[in-house]
C-alpha positions as a Markdown table, in Angstrom:
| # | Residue | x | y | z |
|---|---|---|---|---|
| 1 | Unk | 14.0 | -0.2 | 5.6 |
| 2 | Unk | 10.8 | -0.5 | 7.4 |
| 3 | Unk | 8.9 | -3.5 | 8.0 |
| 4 | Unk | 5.1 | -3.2 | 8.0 |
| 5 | Unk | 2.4 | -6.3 | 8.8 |
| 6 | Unk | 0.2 | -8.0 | 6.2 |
| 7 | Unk | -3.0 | -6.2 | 7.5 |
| 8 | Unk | -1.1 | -2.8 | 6.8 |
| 9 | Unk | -0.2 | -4.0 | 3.4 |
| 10 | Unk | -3.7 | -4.7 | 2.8 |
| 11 | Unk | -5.2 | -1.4 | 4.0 |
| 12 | Unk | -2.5 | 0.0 | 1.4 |
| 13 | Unk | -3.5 | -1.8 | -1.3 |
| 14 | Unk | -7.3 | -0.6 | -0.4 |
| 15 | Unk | -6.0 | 2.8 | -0.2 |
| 16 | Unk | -5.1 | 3.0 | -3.7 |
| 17 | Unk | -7.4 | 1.3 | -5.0 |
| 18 | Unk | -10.1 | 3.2 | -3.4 |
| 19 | Unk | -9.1 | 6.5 | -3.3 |
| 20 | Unk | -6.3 | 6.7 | -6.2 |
| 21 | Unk | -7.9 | 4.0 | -8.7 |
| 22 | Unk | -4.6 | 2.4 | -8.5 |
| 23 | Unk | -4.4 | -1.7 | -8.1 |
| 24 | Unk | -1.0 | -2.6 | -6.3 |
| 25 | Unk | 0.1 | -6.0 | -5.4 |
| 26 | Unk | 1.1 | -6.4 | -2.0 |
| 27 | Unk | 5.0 | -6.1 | -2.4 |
| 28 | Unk | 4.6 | -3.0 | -4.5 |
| 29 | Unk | 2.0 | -1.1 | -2.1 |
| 30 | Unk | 4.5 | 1.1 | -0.4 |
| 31 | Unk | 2.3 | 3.3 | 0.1 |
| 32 | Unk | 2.4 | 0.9 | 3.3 |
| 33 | Unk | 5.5 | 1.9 | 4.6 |
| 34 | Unk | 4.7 | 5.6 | 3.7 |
| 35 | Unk | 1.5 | 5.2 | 6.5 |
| 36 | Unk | 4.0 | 3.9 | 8.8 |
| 37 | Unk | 6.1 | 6.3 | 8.6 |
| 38 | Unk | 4.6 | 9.2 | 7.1 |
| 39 | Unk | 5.0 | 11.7 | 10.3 |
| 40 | Unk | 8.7 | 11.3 | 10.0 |
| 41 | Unk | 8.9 | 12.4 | 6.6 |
| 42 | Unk | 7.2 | 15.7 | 6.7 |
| 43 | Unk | 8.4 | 18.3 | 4.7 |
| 44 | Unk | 10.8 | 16.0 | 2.9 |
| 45 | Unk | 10.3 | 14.9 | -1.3 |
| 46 | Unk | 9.1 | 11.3 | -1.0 |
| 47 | Unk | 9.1 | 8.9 | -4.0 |
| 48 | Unk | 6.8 | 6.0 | -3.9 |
| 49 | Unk | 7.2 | 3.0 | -6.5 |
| 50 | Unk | 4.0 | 1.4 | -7.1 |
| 51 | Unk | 4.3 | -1.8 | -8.8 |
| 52 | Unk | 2.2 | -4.1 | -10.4 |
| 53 | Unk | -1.4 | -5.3 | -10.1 |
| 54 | Unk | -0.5 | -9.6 | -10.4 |
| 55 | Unk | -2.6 | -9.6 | -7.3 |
| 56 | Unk | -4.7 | -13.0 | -6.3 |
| 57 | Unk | -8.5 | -12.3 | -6.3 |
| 58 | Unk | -8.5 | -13.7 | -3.3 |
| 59 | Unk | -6.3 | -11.3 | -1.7 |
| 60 | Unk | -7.5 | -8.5 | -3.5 |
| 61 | Unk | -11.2 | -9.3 | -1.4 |
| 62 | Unk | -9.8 | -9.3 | 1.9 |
| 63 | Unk | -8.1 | -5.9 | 1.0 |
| 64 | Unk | -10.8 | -4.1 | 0.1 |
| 65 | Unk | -13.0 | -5.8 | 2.7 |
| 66 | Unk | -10.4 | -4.9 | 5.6 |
């Protein structure tokens, strides 16, 4: 498990959007955790679960605008 901060959530969910044309609502950009972490996991098969895109407009703005 790896815990990751609401402005890292958000640059995930920009990520995708921007550069994979994938929307992701906060709990299902784990692409998150994979930025934390992603160092550590060189060389290893990694498996990310993107979920959903029930995402506020609200949120989705300060997302892309972070």
């Amino acid at each position: 498990m790896q815990l990751v901060s609401d402005e890292q959530m958000f640059r995930a969910i920009s990520r995708l959007l921007l550069e994979e044309h994938v929307l992701a609502e906060p709990a299902g950009a784990a692409t998150a955790v994979f930025l934390a972490i992603g160092t550590s996991l060189a060389g290893k098969s990694v498996v990310l679960l993107v979920t959903g895109a029930n995402i506020p407009p609200e949120v989705l703005r300060h997302a892309v605008s972070a």
